[in-house]
N, C-alpha and C positions, 0 to 999 in steps of 0.2 A: 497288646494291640486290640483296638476293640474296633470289629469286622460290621460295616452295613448289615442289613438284612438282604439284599440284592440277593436273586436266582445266582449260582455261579452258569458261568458259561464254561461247558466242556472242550478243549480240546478236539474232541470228533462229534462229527455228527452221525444223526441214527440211522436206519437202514435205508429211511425216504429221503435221505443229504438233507435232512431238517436238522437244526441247531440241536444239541443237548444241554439240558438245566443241571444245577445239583442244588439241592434245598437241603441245607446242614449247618448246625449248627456250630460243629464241631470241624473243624479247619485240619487235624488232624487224624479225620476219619480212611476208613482204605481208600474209598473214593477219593475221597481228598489227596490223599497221596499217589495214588497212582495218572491222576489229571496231572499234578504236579511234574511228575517223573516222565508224563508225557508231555507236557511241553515243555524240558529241559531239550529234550531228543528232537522235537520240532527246533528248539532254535538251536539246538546242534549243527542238525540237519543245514539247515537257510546259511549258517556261518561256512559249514564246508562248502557247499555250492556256491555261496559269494566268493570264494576264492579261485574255487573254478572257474568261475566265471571273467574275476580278473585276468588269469591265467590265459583262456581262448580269447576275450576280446583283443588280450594283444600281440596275439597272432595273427599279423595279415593273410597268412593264405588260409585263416580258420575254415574247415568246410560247413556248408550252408546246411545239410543238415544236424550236426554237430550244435550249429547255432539255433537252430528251430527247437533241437532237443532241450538245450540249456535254457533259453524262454520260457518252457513249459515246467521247468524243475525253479527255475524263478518264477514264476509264477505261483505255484504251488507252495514254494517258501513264503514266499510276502502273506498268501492267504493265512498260512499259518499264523505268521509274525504278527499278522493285523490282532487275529485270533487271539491269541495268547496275551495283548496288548490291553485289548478289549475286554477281554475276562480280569484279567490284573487289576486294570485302571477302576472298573466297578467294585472292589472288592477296597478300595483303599478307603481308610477312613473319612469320615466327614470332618473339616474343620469343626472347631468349636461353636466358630461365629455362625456357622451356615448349617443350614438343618437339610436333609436330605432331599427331602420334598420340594423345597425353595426352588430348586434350579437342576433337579432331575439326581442321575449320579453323582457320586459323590468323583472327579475326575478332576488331576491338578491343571490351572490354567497351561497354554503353552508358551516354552520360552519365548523372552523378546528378545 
């Protein structure tokens, strides 16, 4: 598979909560793997909380903080998900027809 040139997008951000880049050529560099490894653990993560979550929402007498807590751990799941979405999506090849530059990253249309 032959990779854009696109910055990767990290996983975490750096100690000012500003994005992190990785500029590699090599996809299975340690960087490379250990971004990877973390965001298997990020969409782990979002998967077991979406369950919890279905789990308290149907509970009627769920308590309100219980629910505040679970928004904030949803919350923080979806940023990853976006995260890990975002970094993928740039990272996937360019069609043949379409050159990178044409129309930004290279990202598949969305379903109709």
């Amino acid at each position: 598979m032959t990779l854009n040139n696109e910055l990767r997008l990290l996983p975490w951000s750096g100690p000012d909560g500003k994005p992190c880049f990785l500029s590699s050529d090599d996809g299975t560099s340690f960087l490379s793997r250990l971004a990877d490894n973390a965001e298997e653990k990020q969409l782990g993560w979002g998967t077991r909380i979406l369950d919890q979550a279905l789990e308290l929402l149907a509970d009627l007498d769920a308590d309100p903080d219980e629910l505040r807590l679970l928004a904030g751990d949803l919350t923080r799941a979806l940023h990853d998900a976006i995260r890990v979405a975002t970094s993928r999506g740039r990272r996937l090849p360019c069609p043949a027809h379409q050159a990178p530059e044409e129309h930004g990253p290279c990202v598949p249309a969305p379903p109709r």
